[in-house]
N, C-alpha and C positions, 0 to 999 in steps of 0.2 A: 405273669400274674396268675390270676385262678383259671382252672381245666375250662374255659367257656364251652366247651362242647359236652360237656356232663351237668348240665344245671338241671335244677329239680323243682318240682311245681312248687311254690311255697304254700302249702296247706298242711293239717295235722296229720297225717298219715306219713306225708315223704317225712315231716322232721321227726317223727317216732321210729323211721327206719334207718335214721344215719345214727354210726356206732356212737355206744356210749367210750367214749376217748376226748382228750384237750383237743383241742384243733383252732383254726381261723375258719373264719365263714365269709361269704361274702352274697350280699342281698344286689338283686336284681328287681327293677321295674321295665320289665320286658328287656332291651337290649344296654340300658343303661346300668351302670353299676353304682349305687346308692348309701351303699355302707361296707364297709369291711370291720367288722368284729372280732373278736375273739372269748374262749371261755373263760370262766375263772376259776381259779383251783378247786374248788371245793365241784364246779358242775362239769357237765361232760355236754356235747353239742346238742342231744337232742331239748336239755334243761335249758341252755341258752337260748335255741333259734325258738323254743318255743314261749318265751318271756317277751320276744319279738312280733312272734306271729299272733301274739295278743293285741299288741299294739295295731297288729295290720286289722284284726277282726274290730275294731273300738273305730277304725278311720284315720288312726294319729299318724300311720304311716303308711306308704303307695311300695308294694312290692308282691312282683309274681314269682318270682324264682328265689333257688340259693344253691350256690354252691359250697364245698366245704374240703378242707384240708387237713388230715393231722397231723400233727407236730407238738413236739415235748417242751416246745418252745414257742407259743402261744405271741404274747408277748412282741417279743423281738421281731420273729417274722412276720405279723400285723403293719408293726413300723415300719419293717422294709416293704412291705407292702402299700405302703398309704405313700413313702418317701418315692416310691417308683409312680405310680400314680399321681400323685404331684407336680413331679416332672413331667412326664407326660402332658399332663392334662391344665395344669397351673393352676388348682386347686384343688380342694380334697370330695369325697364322692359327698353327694347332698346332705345324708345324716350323718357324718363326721365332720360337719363345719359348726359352727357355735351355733346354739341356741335351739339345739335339732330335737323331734320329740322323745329319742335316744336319751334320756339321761345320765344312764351308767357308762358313759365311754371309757375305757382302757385310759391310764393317763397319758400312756406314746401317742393317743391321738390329740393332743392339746398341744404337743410339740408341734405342729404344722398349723395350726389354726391362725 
């Protein structure tokens, strides 16, 4: 799954330092992993993770950390990310299950819900 030994504080600084590129991301509440995301075409990671870390300043959402990956294929390796983590885990991480304060999920993550 994601580098867990490269995670980064989740606050406005680290997400204004990860490259502007597609990527998957993945939100940490200290050692738990919480969501696995992805961009969307038109933004790059730091426009995503930081539409999130909006959420984290308002209270909607619990998360200290994020890691991030890129890939030209956003998408796809998300799903294979959540499908792995699923098995694993025999469910999906807390803000990829229904009803989460997330409400822009990827639709790949609707397929496991």
């Amino acid at each position: 799954m994601f580098v867990t030994s490269l995670k980064w504080r989740f606050d406005s600084d680290a997400v204004q330092a990860t490259p502007r590129t597609q990527g998957v991301f993945g939100l940490w509440d200290e050692g738990e992993l919480v969501y696995i995301g992805t961009t969307e075409r038109s933004a790059c990671l730091p426009e995503a993770l930081g539409e999130l870390l909006k959420l984290k300043q308002q209270g909607s959402i619990e998360a200290s950390h994020f890691t991030w990956e890129m890939t030209i294929t956003p998408r796809s390796w998300a799903g294979e990310l959540l499908r792995l983590y699923f098995n694993n885990h025999g469910s999906l991480p807390r803000y990829n299950r229904g009803g989460s304060p997330i409400g822009h999920e990827p639709q790949v993550h609707r397929n496991f819900a």
